[in-house]
C-alpha positions, 0 to 999 in steps of 0.5 A, spaced: 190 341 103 195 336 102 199 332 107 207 333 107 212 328 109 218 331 111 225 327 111 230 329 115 236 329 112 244 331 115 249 328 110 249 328 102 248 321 102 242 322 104 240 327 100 242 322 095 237 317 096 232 322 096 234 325 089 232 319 086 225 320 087 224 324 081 217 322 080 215 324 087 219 332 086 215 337 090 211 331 094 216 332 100 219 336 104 227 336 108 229 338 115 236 339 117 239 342 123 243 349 123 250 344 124 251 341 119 258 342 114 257 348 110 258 343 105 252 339 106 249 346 107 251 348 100 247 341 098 242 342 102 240 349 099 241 346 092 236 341 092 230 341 088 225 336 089 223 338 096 217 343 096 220 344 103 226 345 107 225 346 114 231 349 119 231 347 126 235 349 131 239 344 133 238 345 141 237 338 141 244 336 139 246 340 146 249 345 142 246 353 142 247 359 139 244 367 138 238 367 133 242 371 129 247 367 127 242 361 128 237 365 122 244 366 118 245 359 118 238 358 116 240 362 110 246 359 108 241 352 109 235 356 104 230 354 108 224 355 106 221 354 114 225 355 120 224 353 127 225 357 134 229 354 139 224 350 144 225 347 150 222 339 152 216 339 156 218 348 158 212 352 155 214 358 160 222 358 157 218 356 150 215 362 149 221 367 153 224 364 146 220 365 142 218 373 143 226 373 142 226 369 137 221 373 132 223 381 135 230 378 130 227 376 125 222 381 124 228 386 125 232 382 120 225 382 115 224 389 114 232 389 113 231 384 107 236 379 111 231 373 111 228 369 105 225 364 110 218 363 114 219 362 122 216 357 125 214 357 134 213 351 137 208 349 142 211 345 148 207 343 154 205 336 159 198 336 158 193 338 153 191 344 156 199 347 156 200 345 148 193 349 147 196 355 152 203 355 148 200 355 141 195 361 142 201 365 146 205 365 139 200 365 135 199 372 139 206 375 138 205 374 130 207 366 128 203 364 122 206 358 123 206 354 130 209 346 130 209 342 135 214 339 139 216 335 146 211 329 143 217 324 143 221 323 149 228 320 150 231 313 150 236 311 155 244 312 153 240 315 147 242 322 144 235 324 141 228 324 143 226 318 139 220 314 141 212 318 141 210 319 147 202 316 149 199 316 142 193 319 146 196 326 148 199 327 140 191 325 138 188 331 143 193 336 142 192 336 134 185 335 135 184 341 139 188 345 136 185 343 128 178 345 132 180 351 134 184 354 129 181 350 123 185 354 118 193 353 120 197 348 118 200 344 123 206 340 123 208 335 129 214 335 130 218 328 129 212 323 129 211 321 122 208 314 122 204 310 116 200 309 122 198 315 123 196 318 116 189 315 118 189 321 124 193 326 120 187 325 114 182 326 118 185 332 121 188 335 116 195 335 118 200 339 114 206 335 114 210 331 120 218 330 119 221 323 120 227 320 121 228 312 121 226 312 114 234 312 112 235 305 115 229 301 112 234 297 108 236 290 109 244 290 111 245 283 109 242 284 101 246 290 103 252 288 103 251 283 098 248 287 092 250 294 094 244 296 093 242 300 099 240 307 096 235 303 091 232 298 098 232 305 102 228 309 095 223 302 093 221 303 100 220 311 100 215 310 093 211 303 095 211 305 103 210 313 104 208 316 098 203 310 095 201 310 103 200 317 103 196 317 096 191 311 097 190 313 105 191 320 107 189 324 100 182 319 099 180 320 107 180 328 107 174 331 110 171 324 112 169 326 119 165 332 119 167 333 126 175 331 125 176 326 131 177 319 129 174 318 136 167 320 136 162 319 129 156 322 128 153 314 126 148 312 132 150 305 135 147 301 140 149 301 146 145 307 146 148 310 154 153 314 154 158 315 161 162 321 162 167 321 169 173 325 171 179 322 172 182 320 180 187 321 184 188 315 185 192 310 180 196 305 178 204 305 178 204 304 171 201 305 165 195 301 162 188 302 160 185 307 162 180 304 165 185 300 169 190 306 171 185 309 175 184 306 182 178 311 184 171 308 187 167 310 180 172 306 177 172 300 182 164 300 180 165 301 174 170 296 173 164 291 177 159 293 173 162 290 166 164 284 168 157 282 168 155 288 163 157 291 157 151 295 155 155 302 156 159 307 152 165 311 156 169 318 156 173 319 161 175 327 163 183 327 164 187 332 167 192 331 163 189 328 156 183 331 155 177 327 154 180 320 152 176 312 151 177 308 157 182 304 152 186 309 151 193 307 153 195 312 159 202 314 163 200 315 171 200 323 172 200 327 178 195 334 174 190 336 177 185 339 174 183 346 175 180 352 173 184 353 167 184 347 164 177 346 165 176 353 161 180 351 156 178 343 156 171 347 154 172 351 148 177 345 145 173 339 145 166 342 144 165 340 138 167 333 141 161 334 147 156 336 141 156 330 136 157 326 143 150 329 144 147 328 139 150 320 138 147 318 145 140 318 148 142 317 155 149 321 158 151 321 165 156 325 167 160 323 174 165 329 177 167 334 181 165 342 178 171 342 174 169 336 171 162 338 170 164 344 167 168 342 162 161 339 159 157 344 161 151 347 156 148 340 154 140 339 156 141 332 155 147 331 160 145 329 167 150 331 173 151 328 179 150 333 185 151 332 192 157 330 197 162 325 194 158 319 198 152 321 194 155 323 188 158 315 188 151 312 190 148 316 183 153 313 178 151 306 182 144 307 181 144 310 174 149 304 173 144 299 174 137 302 173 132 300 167 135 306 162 127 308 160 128 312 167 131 317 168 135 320 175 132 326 178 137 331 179 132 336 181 
């Protein structure tokens, strides 16, 4: 599979700079909304150097209209892919949408009205909610399911422009690579040369970008009036040639598809896996720092004098994240779906962690446990939350040729 960057477009101006790309015809994609001038439309289908053309709703625009006129401008748009109309971080509206959504569609399909894939769109706040939203369209027939809500909104601006923490975009595309290895997945607005290491190693279909029409400088601009030329120069060295050396080159490198975790043993060879806390900093940080509870406070104790220990943590929220990670304070809780679902999505990730380290501690409630539970080699605490505490202490300090007895 081959990585599509897809440029979103809504004006003939940018249609022209891309039209300039004619040594790239078919190494990318466009993607415009549903209102757009019947004149860019008109544009829009006539364009042949995308190898896809993908429609969105344009619900983000604040505008809505029924789905059968929405796949009637789809149609005028030639689009090869259209997106249903999704709901920021509401995956329960989402998916009332979407079985509306693909009962017209499949009408107009069997009628020969549409020429176009339809597209759902998973939604959600944690990585759990993504995993639910995705598999419930897929169970209503989408071959095809995006993902959306990754960004959040500046204020005073009309858009969702910034990604949210980079931690929840690269579990909820890892999870979903691991549980459905074979769908093409396409994150919605969050394309960035950084990203293409992550995209490779999970073999990411394509993602859109909207910035790249202002990588010019206005000054030289002005002066040479040169600005489609700045705009193309900066598409072939920054985007396609990044995308040749770094994306194709680094496919199927990890045999495990997560960036995070290798095969390849190092030193230190302990491993500490712990949930999350209630407890946590009014802002957002490290991982390790956001949480506030007395496993962290012990944790945090233990390396200013230590550094001879790995550490995974177990968020509500995140899934398993690195205690680096950059997180935003939260209010989930884990709970007995989560953990289910938390257990099939990362078991692959649980799996290369057991064969990584030779000693693993696991600190947290049942929830917690349960999502790493099925390993021999992983040692629980057990007892009260005071026992448990002083079991994390112990193994903390302890020579590591001895084990802790949890018999």
């Amino acid at each position: 599979m081959n990585f599509t960057p897809i440029f979103v477009v809504d004006r003939p101006a940018s249609l022209r700079i891309l039209s300039g790309l004619t040594d790239h015809s078919g190494e990318f994609g466009v993607l415009a909304h549903a209102f757009t001038t019947n004149n860019f439309k008109k544009k829009f289908n006539e364009f042949e150097l995308a190898s896809v053309k993908v429609g969105d709703s344009g619900i983000y625009q604040g505008k809505d209209i029924s789905y059968k006129d929405l796949f009637s401008e789809y149609e005028k748009m030639g689009v090869t892919h259209g997106i249903i109309k999704d709901h920021y971080k509401d995956p329960e509206r989402t998916l009332i949408s979407a079985e509306e959504a693909i009962e017209v569609y499949l009408n107009g399909k069997n009628k020969g009205l549409y020429n176009f894939e339809l597209v759902g769109v998973a939604q959600g706040d944690t990585v759990a909610d993504y995993i639910e939203s995705y598999k419930a369209q897929k169970e209503l027939g989408f071959r095809m399911v995006a993902i959306g809500g990754l960004l959040y909104k500046i204020e005073n601006h009309k858009r969702m422009v910034r990604l949210s923490k980079s931690v929840l975009l690269r579990n909820v595309l890892t999870s979903l690579r691991n549980m459905y290895p074979n769908d093409d997945l396409f994150p919605l607005g969050v394309f960035h040369k950084n990203r293409i290491q992550l995209f490779s190693e999970l073999n990411i279909w394509g993602a859109d970008y909207k910035g790249w029409i202002f990588k010019y400088d206005i000054g030289e601009s002005h002066r040479n009036g040169n600005r489609f030329e700045q705009v193309r120069s900066y598409l072939k060295s920054n985007i396609f040639e990044f995308i040749e050396n770094n994306f194709n080159s680094n496919l199927n490198k990890n045999d495990q598809g997560n960036p995070n975790i290798n095969n390849k043993k190092l030193k230190p060879n302990r491993l500490l896996i712990l949930s999350c806390s209630k407890r946590k900093a009014d802002k957002a940080g490290r991982a390790i720092k956001v949480y506030q509870g007395v496993a962290y406070t012990q944790l945090r104790n233990y390396y200013a004098k230590n550094n001879h220990l790995d550490v995974k943590i177990i968020s509500a929220k995140y899934g398993p994240i690195d205690k680096n990670d950059i997180i935003d304070p939260y209010d989930n809780k884990m709970n007995e779906r989560s953990s289910e679902i938390y257990k099939i999505a990362f078991r692959k990730e649980f799996e290369t962690l057991s064969d990584r380290y030779d000693d693993i501690f696991v600190f947290g409630g049942k929830s917690y446990q349960n999502v790493v539970s099925g390993f021999d080699k992983f040692q629980f605490t057990q007892g009260k939350i005071g026992e448990q505490l002083h079991q994390l202490k112990e193994w903390l300090y302890r020579d590591p040729a001895r084990k802790i007895n949890n018999s």
